[in-house]
C-alpha positions in Angstrom: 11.1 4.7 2.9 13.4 1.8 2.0 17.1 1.0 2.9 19.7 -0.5 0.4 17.9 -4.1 1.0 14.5 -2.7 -0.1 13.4 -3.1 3.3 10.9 -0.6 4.6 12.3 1.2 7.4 8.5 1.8 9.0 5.8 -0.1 8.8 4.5 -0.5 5.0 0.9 -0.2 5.4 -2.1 1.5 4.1 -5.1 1.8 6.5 -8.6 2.6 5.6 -12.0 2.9 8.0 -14.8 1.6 5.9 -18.3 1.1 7.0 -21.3 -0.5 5.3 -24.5 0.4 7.4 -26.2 -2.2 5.1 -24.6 -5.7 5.2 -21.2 -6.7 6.3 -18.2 -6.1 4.0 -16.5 -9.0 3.1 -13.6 -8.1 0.8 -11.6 -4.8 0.6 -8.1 -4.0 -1.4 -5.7 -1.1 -2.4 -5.9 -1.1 -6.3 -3.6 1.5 -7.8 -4.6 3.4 -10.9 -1.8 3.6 -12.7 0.1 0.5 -11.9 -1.0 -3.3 -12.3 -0.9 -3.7 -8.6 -3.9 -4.4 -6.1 -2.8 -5.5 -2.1 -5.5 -7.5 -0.1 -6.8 -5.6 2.7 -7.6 -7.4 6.2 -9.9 -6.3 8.9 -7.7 -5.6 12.1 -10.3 -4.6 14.4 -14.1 -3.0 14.1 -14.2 -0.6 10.8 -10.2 -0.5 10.1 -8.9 -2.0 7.6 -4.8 -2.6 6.8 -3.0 -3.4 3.5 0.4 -4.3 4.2 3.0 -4.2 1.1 5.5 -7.6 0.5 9.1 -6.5 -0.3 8.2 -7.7 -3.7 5.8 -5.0 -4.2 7.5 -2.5 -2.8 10.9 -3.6 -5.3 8.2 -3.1 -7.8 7.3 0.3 -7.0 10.6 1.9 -6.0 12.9 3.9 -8.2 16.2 3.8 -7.5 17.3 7.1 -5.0 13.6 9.1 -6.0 10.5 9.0 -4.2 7.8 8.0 -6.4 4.3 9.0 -5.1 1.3 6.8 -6.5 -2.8 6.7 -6.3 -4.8 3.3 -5.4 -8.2 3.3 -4.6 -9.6 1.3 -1.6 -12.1 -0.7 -2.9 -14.6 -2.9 -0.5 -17.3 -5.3 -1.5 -20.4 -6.3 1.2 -21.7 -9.8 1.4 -24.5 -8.5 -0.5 -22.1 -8.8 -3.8 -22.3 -4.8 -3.7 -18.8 -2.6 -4.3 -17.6 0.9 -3.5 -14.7 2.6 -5.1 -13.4 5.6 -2.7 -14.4 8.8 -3.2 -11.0 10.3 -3.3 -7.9 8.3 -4.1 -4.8 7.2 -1.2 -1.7 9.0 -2.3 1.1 6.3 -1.5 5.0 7.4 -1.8 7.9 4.8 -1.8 11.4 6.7 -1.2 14.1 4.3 -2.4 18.1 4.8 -1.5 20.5 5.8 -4.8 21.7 2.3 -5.2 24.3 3.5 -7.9 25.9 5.4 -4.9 28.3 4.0 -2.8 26.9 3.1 0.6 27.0 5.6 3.7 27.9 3.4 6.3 30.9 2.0 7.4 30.2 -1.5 6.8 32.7 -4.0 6.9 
């Protein structure tokens, strides 16, 4: 969820457990399928990976006072040069404030 600034009002984050039982993975991202977006992905500790979303991409994906729900896959690639698409894709929704209403709070 975003406020009037576009700024996320929780953490903006995907995260994803992947494990290669074969060689160690060395690059992972969030591609979305129906938008010309991919995020990096960064290990953060043993099989967990995190993409976190700039405030440009998440500008890019929000539409004005709807939430918009998207599909990326997670895709990882071992040192051996091998890839894996997940089997099922992340649902991803960005809820963005009505920015042709006036604002709620009193600011001033």
């Amino acid at each position: 969820e975003l406020n009037r600034d576009f700024q996320p009002t929780k953490p903006a984050e995907v995260l994803a457990d992947i494990k290669d039982f074969q060689s160690p993975i060395s690059d992972v991202k969030l591609q979305f399928t129906n938008v010309p977006l991919e995020v990096p992905m960064e290990n953060i500790g043993g099989t967990t990976w995190r993409a976190q979303f700039s405030p440009r991409q998440l500008e890019m994906l929000a539409v004005s006072g709807r939430t918009t729900h998207y599909e990326a896959n997670v895709i990882a690639r071992n040192k051996e040069g091998k890839t894996s698409i997940s089997k099922s894709p992340v649902s991803v929704a960005i809820k963005a404030p009505d920015m042709s209403a006036p604002p709620t709070t009193g600011a001033g």
